[in-house]
C-alpha positions as CSV (number, residue, x, y, z in Angstrom):
1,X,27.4,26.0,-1.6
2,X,24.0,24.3,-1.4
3,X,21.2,24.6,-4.0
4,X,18.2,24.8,-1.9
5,X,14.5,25.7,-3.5
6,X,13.6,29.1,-2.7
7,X,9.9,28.9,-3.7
8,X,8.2,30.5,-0.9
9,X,5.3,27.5,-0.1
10,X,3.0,27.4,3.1
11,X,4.0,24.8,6.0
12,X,2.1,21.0,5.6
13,X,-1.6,21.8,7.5
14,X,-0.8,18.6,9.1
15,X,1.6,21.0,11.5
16,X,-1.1,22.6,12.8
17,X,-3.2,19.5,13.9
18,X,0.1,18.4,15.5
19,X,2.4,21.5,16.5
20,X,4.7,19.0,18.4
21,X,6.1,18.3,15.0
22,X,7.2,21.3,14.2
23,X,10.5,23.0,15.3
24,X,12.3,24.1,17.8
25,X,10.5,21.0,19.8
26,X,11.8,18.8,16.7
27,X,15.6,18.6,15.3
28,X,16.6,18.6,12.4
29,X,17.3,14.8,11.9
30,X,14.0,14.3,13.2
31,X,12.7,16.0,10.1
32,X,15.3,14.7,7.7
33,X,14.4,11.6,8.8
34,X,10.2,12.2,8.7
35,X,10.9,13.1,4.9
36,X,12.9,9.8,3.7
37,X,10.1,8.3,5.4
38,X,7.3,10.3,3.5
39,X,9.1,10.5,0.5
40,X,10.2,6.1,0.9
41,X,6.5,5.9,1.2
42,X,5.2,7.8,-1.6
43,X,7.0,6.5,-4.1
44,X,6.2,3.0,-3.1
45,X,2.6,3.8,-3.0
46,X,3.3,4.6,-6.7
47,X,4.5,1.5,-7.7
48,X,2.1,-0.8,-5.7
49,X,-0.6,1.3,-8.1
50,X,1.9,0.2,-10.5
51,X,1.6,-4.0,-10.0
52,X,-1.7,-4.4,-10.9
53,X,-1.5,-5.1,-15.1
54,X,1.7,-7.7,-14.1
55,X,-0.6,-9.5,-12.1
56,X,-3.5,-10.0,-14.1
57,X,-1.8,-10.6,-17.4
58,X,-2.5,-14.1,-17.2
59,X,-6.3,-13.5,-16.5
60,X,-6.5,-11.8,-19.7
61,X,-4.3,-14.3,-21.9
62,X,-6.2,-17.3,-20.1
63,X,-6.9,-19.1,-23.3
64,X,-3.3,-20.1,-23.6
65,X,-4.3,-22.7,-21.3
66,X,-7.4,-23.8,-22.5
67,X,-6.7,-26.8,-23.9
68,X,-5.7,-28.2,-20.5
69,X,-8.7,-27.6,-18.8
70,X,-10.3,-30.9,-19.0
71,X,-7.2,-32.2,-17.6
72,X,-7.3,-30.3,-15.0
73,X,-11.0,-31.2,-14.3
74,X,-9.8,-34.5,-14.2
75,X,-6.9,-34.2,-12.0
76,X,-9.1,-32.2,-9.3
77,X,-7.6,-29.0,-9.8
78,X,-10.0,-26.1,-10.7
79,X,-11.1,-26.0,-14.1
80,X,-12.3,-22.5,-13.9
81,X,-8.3,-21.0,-14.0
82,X,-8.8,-22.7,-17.6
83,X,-11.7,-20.1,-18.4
84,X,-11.2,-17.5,-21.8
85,X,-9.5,-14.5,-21.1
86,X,-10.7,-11.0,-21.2
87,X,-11.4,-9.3,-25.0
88,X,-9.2,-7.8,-26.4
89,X,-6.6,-9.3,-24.8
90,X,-7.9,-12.9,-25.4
91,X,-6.7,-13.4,-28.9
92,X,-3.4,-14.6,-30.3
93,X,-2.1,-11.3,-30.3
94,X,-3.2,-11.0,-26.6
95,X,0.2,-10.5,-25.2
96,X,1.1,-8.5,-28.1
97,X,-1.5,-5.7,-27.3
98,X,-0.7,-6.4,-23.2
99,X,2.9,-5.3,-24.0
100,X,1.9,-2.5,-26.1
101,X,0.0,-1.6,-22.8
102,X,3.3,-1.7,-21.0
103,X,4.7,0.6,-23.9
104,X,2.1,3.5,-23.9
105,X,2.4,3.6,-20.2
106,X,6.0,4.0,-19.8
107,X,6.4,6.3,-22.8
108,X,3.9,8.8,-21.5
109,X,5.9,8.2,-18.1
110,X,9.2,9.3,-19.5
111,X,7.5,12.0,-21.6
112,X,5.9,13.6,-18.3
113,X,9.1,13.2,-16.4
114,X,11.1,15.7,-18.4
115,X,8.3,17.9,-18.3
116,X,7.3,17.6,-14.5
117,X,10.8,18.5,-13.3
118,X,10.3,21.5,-15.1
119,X,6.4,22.4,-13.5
120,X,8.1,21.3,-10.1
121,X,10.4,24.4,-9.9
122,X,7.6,26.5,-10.2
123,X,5.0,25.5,-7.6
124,X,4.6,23.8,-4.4
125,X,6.2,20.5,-4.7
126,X,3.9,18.7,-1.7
127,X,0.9,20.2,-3.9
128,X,2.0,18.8,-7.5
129,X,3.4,15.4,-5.6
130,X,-0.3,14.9,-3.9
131,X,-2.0,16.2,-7.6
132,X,0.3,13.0,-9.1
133,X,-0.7,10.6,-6.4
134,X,-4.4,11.0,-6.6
135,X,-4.4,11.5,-10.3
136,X,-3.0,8.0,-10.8
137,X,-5.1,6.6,-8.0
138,X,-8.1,7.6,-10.0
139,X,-7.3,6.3,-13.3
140,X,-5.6,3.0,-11.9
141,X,-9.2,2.9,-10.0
142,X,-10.7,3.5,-13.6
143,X,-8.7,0.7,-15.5
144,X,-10.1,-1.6,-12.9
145,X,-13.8,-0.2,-13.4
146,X,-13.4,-2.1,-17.0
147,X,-14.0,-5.3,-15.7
148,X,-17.2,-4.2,-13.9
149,X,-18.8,-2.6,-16.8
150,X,-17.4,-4.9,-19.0
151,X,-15.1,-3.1,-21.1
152,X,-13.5,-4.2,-24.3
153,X,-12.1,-1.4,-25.7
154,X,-8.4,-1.6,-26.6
155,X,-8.1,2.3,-27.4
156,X,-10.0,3.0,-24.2
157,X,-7.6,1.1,-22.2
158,X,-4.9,2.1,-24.5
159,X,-5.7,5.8,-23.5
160,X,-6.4,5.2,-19.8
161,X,-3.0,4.0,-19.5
162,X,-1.1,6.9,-20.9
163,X,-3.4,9.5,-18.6
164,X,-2.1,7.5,-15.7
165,X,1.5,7.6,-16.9
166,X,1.6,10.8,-16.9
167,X,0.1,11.4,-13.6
168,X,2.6,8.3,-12.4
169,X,5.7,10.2,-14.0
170,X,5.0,13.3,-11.2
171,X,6.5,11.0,-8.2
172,X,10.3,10.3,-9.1
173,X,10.7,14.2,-9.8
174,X,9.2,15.3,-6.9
175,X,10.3,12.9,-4.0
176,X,14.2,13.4,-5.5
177,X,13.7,17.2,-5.3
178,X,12.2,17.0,-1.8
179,X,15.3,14.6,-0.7
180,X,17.6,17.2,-2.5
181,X,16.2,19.7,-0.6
182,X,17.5,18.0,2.8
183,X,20.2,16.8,2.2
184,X,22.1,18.4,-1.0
185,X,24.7,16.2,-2.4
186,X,25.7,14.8,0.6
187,X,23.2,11.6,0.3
188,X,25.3,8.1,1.5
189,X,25.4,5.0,-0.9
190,X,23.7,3.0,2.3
191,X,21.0,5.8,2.8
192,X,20.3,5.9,-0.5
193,X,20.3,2.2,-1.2
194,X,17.9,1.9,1.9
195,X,15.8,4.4,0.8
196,X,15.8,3.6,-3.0
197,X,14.2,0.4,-1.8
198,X,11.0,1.8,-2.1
199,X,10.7,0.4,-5.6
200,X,10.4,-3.6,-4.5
201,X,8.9,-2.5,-1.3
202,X,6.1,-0.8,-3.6
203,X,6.2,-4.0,-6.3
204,X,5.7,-6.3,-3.4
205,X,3.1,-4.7,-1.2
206,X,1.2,-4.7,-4.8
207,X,1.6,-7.8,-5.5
208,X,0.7,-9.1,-2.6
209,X,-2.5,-7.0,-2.3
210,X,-3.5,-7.4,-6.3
211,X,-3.2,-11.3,-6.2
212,X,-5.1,-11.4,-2.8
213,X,-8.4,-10.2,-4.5
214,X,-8.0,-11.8,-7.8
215,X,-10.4,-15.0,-6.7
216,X,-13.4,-11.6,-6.7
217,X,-12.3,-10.2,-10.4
218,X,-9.8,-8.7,-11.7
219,X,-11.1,-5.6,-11.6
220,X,-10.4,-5.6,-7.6
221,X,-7.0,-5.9,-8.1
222,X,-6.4,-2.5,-9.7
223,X,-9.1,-0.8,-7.2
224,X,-7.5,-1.4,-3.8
225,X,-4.2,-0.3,-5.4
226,X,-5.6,2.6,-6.8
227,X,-7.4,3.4,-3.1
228,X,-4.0,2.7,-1.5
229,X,-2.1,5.6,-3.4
230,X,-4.8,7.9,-2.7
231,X,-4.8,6.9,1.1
232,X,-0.9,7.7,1.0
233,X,-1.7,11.0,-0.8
234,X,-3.5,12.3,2.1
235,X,-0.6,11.8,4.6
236,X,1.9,13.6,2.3
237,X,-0.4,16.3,1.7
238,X,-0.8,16.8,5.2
239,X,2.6,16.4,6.6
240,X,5.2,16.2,3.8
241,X,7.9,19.6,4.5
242,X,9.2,19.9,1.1
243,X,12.5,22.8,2.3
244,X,14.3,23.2,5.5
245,X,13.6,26.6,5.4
246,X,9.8,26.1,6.4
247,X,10.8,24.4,9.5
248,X,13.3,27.8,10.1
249,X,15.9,25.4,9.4
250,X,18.7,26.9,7.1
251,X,22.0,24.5,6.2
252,X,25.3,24.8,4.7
253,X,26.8,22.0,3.0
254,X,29.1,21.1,6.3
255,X,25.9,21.0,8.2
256,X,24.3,18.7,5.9
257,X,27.1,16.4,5.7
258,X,27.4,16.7,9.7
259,X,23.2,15.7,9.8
260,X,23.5,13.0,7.2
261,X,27.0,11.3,8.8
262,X,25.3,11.1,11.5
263,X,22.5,9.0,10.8
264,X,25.0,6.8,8.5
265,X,28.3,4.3,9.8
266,X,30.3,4.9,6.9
267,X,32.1,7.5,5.2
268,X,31.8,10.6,3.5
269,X,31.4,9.7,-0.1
270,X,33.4,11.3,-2.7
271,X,31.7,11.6,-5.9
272,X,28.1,12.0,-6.6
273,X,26.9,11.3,-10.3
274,X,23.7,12.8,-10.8
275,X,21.8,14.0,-13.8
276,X,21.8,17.9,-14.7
277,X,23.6,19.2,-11.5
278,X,27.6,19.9,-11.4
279,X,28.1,19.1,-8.1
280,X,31.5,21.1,-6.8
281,X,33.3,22.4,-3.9
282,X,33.1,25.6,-5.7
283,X,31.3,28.4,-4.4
284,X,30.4,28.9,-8.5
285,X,28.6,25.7,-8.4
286,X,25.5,26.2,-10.7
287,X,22.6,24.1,-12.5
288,X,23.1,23.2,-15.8
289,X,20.5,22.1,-18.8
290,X,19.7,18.9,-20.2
291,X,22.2,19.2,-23.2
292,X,25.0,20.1,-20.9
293,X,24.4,17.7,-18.5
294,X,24.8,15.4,-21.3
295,X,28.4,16.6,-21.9
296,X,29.9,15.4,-18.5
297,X,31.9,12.8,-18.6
298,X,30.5,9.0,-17.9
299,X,26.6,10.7,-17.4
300,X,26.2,9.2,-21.1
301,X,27.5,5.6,-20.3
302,X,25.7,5.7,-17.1
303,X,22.4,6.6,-18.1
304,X,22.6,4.4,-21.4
305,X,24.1,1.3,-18.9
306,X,21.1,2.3,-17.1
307,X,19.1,1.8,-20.2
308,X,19.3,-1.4,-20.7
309,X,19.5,-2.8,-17.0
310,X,16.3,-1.0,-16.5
311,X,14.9,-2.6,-19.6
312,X,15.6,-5.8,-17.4
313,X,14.4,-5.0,-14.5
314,X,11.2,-3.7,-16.3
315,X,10.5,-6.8,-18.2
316,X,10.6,-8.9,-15.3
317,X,8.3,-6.1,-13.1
318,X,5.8,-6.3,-16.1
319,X,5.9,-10.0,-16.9
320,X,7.3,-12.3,-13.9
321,X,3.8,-13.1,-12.9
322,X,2.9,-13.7,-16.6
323,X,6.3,-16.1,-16.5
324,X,5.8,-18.0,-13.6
325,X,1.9,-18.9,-14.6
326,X,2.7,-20.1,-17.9
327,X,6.2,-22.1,-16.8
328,X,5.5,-25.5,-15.1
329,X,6.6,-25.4,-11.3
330,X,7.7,-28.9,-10.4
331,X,5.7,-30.2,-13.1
332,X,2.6,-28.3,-12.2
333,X,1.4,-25.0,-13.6
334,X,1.3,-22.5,-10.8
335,X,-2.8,-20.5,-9.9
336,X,-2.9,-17.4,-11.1
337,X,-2.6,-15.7,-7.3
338,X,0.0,-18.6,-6.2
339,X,2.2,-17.0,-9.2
340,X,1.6,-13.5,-8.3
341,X,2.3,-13.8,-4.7
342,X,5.4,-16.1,-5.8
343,X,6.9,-13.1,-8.0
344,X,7.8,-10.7,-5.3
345,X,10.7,-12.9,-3.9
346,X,12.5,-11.2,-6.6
347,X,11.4,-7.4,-5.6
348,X,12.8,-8.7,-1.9
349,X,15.9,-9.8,-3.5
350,X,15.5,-6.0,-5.1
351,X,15.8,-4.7,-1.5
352,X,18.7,-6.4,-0.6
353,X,20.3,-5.7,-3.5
354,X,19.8,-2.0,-3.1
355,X,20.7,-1.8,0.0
356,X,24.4,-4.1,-0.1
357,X,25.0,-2.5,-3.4
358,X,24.5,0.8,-1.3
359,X,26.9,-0.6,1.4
360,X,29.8,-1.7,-0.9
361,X,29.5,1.5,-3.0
362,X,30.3,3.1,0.5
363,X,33.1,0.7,1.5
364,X,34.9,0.6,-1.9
365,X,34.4,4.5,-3.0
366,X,33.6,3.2,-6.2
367,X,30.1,3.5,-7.7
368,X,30.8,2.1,-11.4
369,X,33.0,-1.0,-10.2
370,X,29.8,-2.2,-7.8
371,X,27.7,-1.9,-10.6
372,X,29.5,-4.3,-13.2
373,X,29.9,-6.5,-10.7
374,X,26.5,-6.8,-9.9
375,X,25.3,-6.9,-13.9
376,X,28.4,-9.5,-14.4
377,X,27.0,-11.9,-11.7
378,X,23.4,-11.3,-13.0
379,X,24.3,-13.1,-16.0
380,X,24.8,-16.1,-14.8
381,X,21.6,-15.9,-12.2
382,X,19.0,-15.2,-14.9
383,X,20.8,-18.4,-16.7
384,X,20.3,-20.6,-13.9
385,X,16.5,-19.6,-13.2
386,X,15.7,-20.5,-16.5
387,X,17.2,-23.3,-16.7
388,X,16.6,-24.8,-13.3
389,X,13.6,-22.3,-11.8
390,X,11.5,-25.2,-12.8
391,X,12.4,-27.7,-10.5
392,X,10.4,-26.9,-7.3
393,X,9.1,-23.8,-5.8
394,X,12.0,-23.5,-3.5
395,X,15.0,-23.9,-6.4
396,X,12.2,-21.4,-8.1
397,X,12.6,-18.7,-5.3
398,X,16.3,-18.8,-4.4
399,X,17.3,-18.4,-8.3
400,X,14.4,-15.3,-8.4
401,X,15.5,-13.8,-5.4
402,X,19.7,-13.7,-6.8
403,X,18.4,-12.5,-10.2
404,X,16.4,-9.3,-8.4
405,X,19.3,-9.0,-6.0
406,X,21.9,-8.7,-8.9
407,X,19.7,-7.4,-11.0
408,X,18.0,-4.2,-9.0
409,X,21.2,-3.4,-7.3
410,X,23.1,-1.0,-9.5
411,X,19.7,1.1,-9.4
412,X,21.2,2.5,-6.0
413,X,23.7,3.8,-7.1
414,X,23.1,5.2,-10.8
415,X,20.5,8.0,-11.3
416,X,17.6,8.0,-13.6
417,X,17.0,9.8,-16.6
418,X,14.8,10.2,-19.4
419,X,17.1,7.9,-21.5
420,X,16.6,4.8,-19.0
421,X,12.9,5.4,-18.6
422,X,12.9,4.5,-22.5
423,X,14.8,1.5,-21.7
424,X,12.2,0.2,-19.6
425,X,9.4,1.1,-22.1
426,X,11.2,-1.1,-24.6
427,X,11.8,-4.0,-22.4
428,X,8.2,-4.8,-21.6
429,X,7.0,-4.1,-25.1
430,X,9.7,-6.3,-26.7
431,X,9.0,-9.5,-24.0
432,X,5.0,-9.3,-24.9
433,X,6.4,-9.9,-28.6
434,X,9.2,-12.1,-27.9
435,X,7.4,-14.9,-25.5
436,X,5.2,-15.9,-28.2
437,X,8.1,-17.6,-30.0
438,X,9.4,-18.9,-26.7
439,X,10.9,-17.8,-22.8
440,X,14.3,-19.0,-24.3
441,X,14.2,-15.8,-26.5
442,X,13.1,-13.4,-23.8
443,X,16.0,-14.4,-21.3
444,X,18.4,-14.0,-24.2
445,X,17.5,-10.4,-24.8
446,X,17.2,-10.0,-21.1
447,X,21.3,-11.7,-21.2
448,X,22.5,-9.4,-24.5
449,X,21.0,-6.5,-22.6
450,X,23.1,-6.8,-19.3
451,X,25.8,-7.6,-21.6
452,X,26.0,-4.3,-23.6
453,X,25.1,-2.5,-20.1
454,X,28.4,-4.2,-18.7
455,X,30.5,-3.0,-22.3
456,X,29.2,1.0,-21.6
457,X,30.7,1.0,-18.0
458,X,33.9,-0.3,-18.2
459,X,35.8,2.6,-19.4
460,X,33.9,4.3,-16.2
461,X,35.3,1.1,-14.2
462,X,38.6,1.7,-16.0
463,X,38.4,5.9,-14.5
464,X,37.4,4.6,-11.4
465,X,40.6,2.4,-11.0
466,X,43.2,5.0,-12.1
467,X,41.9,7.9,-9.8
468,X,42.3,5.4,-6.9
469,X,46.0,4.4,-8.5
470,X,46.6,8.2,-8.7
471,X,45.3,9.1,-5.0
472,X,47.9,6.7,-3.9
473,X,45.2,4.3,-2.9
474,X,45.1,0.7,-3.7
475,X,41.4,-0.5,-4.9
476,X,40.8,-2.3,-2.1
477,X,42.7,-0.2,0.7
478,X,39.4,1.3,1.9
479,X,37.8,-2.1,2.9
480,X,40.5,-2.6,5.0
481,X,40.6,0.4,7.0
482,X,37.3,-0.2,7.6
């Protein structure tokens, strides 16, 4: 049996400017399709609102580089990169109170998360996702105003952070729910790694568009972002249909399956891990709390695996731009834009890595196995690009783009929880303390991290090879037939 929302909530308006959307002249993967794309959108809309602190960290902090700007004078480059930074972020303790930043914002994110799932059962969802978007358009808009108006206040931007936060930590409930909605438990590791690209797609349109505007002030490069979600908050207002049952559409579980296989190339998959929800054949199938959720087996080791690989992919979200500015590039220290623009080949090695981690969870039936694999091999990636990320721009972007491949992979396939938004609260906070004594001691905590994430799954890993031994399948069997 399917859990489908019941809340009785009024048909997009966008329907009735364009009744050739609607049903019976549209099908039903028409509009299963029309949400992934709303919903892909939506969420990347939140994190290219996200971007802009990443991108300017170096702006603020610029007196790291101070010293070196009659050098660069000297050697024809532009002396004003070497200007002071931005009070209070200027100081010693400027990437101290940049991380803390990082930490206020993702705290208040994971705080609002538990609670918005909750508000989200009770009203319109297309209502409270559009209330989120433009909420954190606004404030993003007013962290930006700072420069303008030349704010220096470190509790102001302190408090402005965790306002947006919680107006950021509206999206993942809602757009999860809304996919939910269409297509139950019956979502494809390729779908969903496709779809859960949204993240990098979001991180690199806002890179791209906050280092574009950062020769005008910084301030422009939380502005346009903040405009952008606000934009996208219009469309999903207007045409976003949050149930099948608006659209007269009502679906059993084989009908779902039947829409959803046939928009994929693979099979069926067999087990679904998702936070809170006992998914069963049974007609009995019901939603369970928080505290029970916790109970089932491996949900613990995957959200606290989760935990930490978040807490890597975080750090390097928050402070890649930071990284690649203060890291010579061939000998030569990278302009603040060149480094920002530079840092999303990791968010496109993100998509790939969603997407083929998506593909051989699909092939392999095994969601836990895909995932170690992908942390083990990340080891060894975020080894080399410290190491040898220095020696040109191109070494530089083919060692980023493995780390976000191997790194933001398992995120396809493991769902979020309260536990792993922590994670990547702590990750940011801990690399604005740790990179003052050196990037050597950032990538080790990055390393120790995937290490203990690795160490939680593998009694999952362990499951996950003795149910395919006990199905009379070998591991591997299913890549053949395929």
């Amino acid at each position: 049996m399917m859990h489908l929302k019941t809340l009785a909530v009024a048909p997009p308006p966008g329907l009735s400017y364009f009744p050739s959307l609607a049903s019976p002249q549209k099908t039903l993967k028409f509009h299963q399709f029309l949400v992934l794309l709303l919903t892909f959108i939506a969420y990347a809309a939140f994190h290219v609102s996200r971007k802009p602190p990443s991108i300017v960290k170096s702006i603020l902090t610029r007196e790291t580089l101070a010293a070196n700007a009659t050098a660069a004078f000297n050697s024809g480059q532009d002396p004003l990169r070497y200007q002071p930074g931005w009070a209070p972020f200027d100081g010693p303790r400027g990437p101290h109170r940049l991380g803390e930043l990082d930490l206020v914002f993702l705290l208040a994110y994971a705080f609002g998360m538990y609670f918005s799932g909750h508000i989200g059962d009770s009203i319109d969802l297309r209502i409270f996702l559009t209330v989120g978007m433009v909420g954190s358009g606004i404030f993003v808009i007013i962290f930006g105003l700072g420069y303008f108006i030349h704010l220096h206040s470190f509790g102001a931007f302190l408090f402005i952070q965790v306002v947006c936060g919680l107006f950021q930590s509206v999206g993942w409930p809602c757009v999860v729910s809304v996919v939910g909605n269409w297509f139950g438990k019956a979502k494809r590791g390729l779908i969903m790694g496709v779809w859960n690209s949204h993240m990098s797609v979001g991180n690199i349109i806002g890179s791209l568009v906050a280092s574009s505007v950062l020769g005008y002030g910084w301030g422009w490069s939380f502005v346009l972002p903040g405009i952008f979600i606000i934009l996208v908050a219009i469309f999903v207002y207007l045409f976003l249909v949050v149930n099948p049952e608006i659209m007269g559409f009502v679906l059993s579980r084989e009908e779902v399956e039947m829409s959803v296989e046939g928009m994929s190339l693979v099979e069926p998959e067999k087990v679904e891990i998702d936070e809170g929800v006992v998914d069963s054949e049974d007609e009995g199938a019901v939603a369970i709390g928080f505290l029970e959720a916790w109970r089932l087996p491996h949900v613990g080791s995957y959200a606290f695996c989760l935990f930490f690989s978040k807490l890597v992919a975080y750090t390097f979200i928050y402070w890649l731009p930071f990284y690649i500015r203060h890291t010579a590039v061939d000998g030569v220290h990278l302009s603040h834009k060149t480094a920002g623009i530079l840092s999303v080949v990791f968010d496109i090695g993100g998509v790939f890595g969603g997407i083929s981690a998506g593909l051989i969870s699909d092939l392999i039936e095994a969601r836990a196995i895909t995932s170690v694999v992908f942390l083990i091999l990340s080891i060894p990636a975020l080894i080399f690009y410290r190491l040898y990320g220095s020696i040109s721009i191109f070494t530089n972007a083919i060692l980023m783009f493995a780390s976000g491949l191997l790194v933001n992979g398992p995120y396809s396939l493991i769902t979020t929880a309260v536990a792993t938004d922590l994670g990547g609260a702590l990750g940011p906070l801990l690399a604005g303390y740790i990179s003052t004594r050196g990037w050597n001691s950032v990538f080790f905590m990055l390393i120790v991290s995937i290490s203990i994430a690795v160490v939680l799954l593998i009694h999952v890993v362990k499951s996950e090879i003795k149910g395919k031994l006990n199905e009379g399948k070998w591991l591997w069997s299913s890549i053949i037939a395929h």
